[in-house]
N, C-alpha and C positions, 0 to 999 in steps of 0.2 A: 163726722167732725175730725179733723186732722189740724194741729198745731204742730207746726215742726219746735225740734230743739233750740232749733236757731233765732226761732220768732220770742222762745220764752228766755233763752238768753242771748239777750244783742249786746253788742260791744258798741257802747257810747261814752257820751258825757254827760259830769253830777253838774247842778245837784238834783235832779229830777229826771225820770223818764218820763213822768206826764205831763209837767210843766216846763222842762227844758227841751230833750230828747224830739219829743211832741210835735211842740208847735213849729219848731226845725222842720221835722219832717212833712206838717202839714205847710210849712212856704215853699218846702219845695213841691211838692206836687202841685201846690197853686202854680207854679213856674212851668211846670209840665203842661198844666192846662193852658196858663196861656201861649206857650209854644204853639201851640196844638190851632190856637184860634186865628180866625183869618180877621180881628179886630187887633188895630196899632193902638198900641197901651202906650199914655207920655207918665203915670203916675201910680202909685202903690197905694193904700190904706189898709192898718189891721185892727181888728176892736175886740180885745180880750175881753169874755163873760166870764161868772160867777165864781168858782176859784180861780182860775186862771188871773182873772182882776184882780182878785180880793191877798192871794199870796205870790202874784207875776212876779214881783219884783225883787221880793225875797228868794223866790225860788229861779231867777236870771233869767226868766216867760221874755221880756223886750230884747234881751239882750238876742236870746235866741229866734228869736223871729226876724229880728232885724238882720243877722245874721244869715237865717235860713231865705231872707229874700234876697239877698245881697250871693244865694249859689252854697252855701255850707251845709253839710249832711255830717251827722255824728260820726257815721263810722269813718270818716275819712278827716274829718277834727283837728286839725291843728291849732293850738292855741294862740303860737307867735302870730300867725297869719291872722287868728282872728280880731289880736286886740286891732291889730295895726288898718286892717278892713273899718272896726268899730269907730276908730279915730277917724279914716277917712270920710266914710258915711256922715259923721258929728260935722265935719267941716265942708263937705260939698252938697249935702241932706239928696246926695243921688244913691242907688246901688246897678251893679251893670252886672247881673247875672249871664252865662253864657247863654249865645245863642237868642239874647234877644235886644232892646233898644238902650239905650239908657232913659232908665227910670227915675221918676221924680219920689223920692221918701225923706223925709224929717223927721225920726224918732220922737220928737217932742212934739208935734201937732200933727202925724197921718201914724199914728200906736197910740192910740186910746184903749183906755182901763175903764171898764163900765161897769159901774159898782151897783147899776139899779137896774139892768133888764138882762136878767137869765137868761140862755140858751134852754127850750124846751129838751132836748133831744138827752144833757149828761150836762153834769155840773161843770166840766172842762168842754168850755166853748168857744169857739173863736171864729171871729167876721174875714173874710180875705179880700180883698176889692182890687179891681184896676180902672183907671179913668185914663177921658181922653182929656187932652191941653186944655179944654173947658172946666176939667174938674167934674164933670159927670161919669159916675159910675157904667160901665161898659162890658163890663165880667165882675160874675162876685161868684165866691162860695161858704158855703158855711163846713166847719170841722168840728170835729170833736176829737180829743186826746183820750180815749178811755181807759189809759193805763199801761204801767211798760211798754211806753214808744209806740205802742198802738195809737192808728188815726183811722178816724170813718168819715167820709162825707154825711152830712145828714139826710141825704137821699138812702146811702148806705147800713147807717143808723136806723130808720126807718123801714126798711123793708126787711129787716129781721134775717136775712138770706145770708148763711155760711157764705162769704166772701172768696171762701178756696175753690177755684176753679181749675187744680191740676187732677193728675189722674186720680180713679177709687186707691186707696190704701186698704192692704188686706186686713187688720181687725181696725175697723171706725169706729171704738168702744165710744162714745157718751157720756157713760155713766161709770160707776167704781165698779158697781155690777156685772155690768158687763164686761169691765176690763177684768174681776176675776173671774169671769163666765169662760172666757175665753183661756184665760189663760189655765183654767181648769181643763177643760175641752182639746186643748193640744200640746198640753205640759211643756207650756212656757214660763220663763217669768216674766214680771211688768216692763223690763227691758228689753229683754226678745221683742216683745211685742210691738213699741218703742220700734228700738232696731229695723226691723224689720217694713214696718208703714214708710223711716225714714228711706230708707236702701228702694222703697218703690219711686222714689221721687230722685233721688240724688245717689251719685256712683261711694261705693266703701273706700275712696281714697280722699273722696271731699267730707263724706263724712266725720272717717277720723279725722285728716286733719281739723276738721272746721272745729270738733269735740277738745282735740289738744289745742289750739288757738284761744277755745273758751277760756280752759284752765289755764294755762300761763297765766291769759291776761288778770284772771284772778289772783292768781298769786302774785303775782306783777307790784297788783294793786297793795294787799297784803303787806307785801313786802316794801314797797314804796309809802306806806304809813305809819310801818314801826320804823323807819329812818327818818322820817319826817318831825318835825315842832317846829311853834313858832304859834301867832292867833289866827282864827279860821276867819275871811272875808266878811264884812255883812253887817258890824256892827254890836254886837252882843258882844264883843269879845271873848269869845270864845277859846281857851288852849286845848289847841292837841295834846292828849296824856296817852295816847297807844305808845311812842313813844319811851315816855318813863317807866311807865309801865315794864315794858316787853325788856327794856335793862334790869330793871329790879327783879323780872321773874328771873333774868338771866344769872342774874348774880347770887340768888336764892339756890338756882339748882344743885340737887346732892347733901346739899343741907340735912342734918338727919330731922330736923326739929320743925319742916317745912310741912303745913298741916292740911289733908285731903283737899281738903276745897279747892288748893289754891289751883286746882284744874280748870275750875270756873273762871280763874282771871285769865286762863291760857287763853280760852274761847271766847271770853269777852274781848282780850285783847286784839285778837284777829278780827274780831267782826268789827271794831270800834277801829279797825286802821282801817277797812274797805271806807268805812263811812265817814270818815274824818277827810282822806282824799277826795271822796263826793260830794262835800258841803266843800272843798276848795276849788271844783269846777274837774277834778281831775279824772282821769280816763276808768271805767267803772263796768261789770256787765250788769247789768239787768237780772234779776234773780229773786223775786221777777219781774221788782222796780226798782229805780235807782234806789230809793230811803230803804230799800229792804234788802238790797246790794249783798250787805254783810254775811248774812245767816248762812248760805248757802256753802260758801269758798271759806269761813271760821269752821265749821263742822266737816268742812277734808279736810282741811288742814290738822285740825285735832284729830283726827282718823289717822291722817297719815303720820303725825309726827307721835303719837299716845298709844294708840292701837295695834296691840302685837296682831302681827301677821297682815297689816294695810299694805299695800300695792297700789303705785302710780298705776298700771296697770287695768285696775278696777274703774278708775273714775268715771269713763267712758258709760257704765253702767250705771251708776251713783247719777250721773248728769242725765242718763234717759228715762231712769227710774223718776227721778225730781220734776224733769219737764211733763212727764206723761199727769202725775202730780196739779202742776201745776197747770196745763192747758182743762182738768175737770173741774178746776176751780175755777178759771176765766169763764168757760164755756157755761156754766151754770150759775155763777155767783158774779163775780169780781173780783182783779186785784186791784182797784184801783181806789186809792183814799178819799178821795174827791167824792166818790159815788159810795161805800159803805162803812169809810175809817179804815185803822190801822189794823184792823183786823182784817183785812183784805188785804193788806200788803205785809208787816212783819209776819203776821198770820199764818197765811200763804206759803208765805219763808218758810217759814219751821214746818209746815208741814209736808214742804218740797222737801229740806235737809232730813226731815227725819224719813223720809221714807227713802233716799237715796242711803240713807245710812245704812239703814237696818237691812236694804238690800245687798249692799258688800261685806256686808255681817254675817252673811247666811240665811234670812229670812225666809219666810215665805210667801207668795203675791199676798195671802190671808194677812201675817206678819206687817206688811209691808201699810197695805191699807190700815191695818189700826195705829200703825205707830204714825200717819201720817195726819188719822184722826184724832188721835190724843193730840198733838200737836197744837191741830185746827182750833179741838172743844174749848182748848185753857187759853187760846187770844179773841174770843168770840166777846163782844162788844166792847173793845180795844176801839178808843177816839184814835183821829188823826188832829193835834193840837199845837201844833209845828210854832213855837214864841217868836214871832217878829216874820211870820212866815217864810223862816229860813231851816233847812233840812240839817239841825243840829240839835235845838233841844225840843223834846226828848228821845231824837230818832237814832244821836249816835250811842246813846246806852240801849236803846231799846234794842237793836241789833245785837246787842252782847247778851241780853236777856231771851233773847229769842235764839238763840245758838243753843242755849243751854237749856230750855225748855225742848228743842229737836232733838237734841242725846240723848234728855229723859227719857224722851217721848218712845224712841227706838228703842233703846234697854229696857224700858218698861213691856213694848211690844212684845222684844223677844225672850222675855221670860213665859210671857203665854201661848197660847198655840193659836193665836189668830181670833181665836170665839170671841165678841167683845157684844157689848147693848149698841152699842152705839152707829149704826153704821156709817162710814166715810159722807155717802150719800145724802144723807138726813143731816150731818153737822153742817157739808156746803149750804143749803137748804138756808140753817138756820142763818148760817150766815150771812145771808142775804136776804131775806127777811131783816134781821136786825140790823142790816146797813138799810134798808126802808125806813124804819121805823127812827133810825135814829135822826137829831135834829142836825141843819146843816151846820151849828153852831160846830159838829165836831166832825165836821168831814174838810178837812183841808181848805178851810176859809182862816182860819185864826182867829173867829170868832167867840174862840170859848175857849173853858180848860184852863191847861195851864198858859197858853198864850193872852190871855187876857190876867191871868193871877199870877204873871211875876213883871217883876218891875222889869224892860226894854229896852232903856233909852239910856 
């Protein structure tokens, strides 16, 4: 199994990577397909399933699809361009993707929201159609979005087969076991390890840079949401307070009378400015979905600006350490709310930030995996309850809360020497299990929780 760094942190746009990011990238690949076909397409059709339906529109699902058939991909996102696309498309109900005909779409009767027939394959599901000037279907495929900008054909879906078809990577750890098996075995850490699978696929000069591109663009964001106020899109009215916030710590500091905690507002307020630009549509990584954005780039940042002896310099490790993290948690469980709730994704989060922590801490690989399990254990059947199925309440506090439970988590690690009950292994397990078991009322439909128990409108 090999996950690169780059797949678990992508550079896109909020407020979703499974419901914006997504379906983007699954219209484009449908556009590749029909490149591809020796059938003349005069017309588009999309039909969002089960969450995708139930919170598309909250989470900008139409806008993004309409978008992504109309030739837009996240990482390349421009937003001037795209309102000005979206207006076009509204008033000629065509899109002219490169390289192919001009197509017939009408956001309002060929993007249908199908509230009543699921996708068998993942609760993020979506129909893609092309027809000929008769209106008969000619090319279709079916997608799934499983989380962090992740897309599967349902053929894909279906046959269960590692998708990675570049070369073997030298440790193809699995499992937590085996990634401390190994790194027992040739006294490495979880990033060597990392490192080094990555360096078999791609040269040390695309690496680091790709590694420093990450970080900017996080701190970017960071940085671009304590300058930020004003109400967040969608209705709720929502105010940004990262913000006031981040002036009031500002003006507090040196204070003699300013009391321990308030370190916790340090890290809430970093993580609550990633998430706050995310619920505005604004440029975000993945970490290891959009809603959980935050966690990851709040905990360096408190690393870097709180932590005697932090180095720019580290992050690089901290980011391979989190992703190796993060791709044993996809690969066995989920990050995806739609399929297990928020314990797949802020979850996730913290368990990525605390093990990338504890590793620039001085950890141990032993260290490293508990403090990523502690993490894991204390968000384990965590709803996804998104009010009005918009990525703000209670996602953008949730990030602030999950910042702070990955410090714990690490400081807690590294006071012990790794022995713990619990293994990394078995908490995945549970977690996925318990996104089974739970109902879909709290897996990113808005059907339950707090979406249904506070007043909306």
């Amino acid at each position: 199994m090999f996950l690169s760094v780059f797949e678990m942190f992508k550079i896109g746009i909020g407020p979703s990577s499974s419901h914006t990011m997504g379906p983007m990238v699954a219209a484009g690949r449908f556009l590749d397909v029909l490149r591809a076909s020796p059938f003349q397409a005069s017309g588009l059709r999309a039909s969002l399933h089960g969450s995708l339906a139930f919170t598309g529109v909250g989470h900008a699902t139409d806008r993004a699809v309409t978008l992504g058939l109309a030739g837009f991909l996240p990482e390349t996102y421009d937003a001037t361009q795209a309102e000005d696309m979206l207006k076009k498309i509204a008033k000629t109900c065509h899109v002219t993707p490169s390289n192919l005909p001009r197509l017939a779409f009408d956001p309002k009767t060929d993007l249908i929201f199908d509230y009543n027939h699921p996708l068998s394959g993942h609760a993020n599901g979506m129909i893609l159609s092309a027809t000929d000037p008769q209106g008969d279907i000619i090319l279709q495929e079916t997608y799934y979005s499983v989380g962090g900008g992740f897309v599967l054909t349902a053929d894909e879906l279906a046959s269960g087969v590692d998708t990675d078809d570049g070369p073997a990577v030298p440790y193809p750890f699995k499992s937590a076991a085996e990634m401390l098996q190994m790194c027992k075995d040739k006294g490495k850490s979880i990033a060597d390890l990392k490192r080094e699978n990555e360096l078999s696929r791609i040269s040390h000069m695309n690496l680091n840079d790709g590694l420093t591109r990450l970080w900017e663009t996080m701190s970017a964001c960071i940085d671009r949401g304590l300058a930020t106020d004003g109400i967040l899109p969608g209705g709720l009215s929502v105010r940004r307070r990262a913000k006031g916030i981040h002036e009031a710590l500002m003006a507090e500091r040196g204070m003699n009378l300013t009391a321990p905690h308030t370190i916790n507002d340090w890290m809430s307020v970093y993580a609550m400015a990633v998430n706050e630009e995310n619920a505005a549509g604004g440029q975000v990584v993945t970490a290891p979905t959009n809603g959980a954005a935050g966690v990851v780039p709040a905990t360096i940042r408190y690393w870097l600006d709180f932590v005697p002896g932090a180095a720019p310099s580290r992050i690089p490790d901290f980011l391979l350490t989190a992703a190796a993290i993060g791709g044993l948690v996809k690969h066995n469980a989920s990050i995806s709310g739609a399929e297990c709730g928020c314990q797949a994704e802020v979850g996730s989060a913290a368990a990525m930030a605390a093990a990338g922590l504890a590793a620039v801490m001085g950890a141990t690989p032993e260290q490293v995996e508990n403090a990523a399990e502690i993490a894991l254990e204390h968000h384990l059947g965590m709803t996804c309850d998104p009010v009005k199925g918009l990525v703000q309440v209670p996602c953008i506090e949730r990030n602030g809360l999950g910042a702070i439970k990955a410090v714990s988590a690490a400081s807690l690690a590294l006071r012990g020497d790794g022995t713990h009950l619990v293994p990394l292994d078995a908490c995945i397990e549970t977690m996925r299990q318990t996104g089974a078991d739970m109902s879909e009322k709290y897996k990113e439909t808005s059907l339950g929780g707090l979406a249904v128990n506070i007043p909306n409108c």
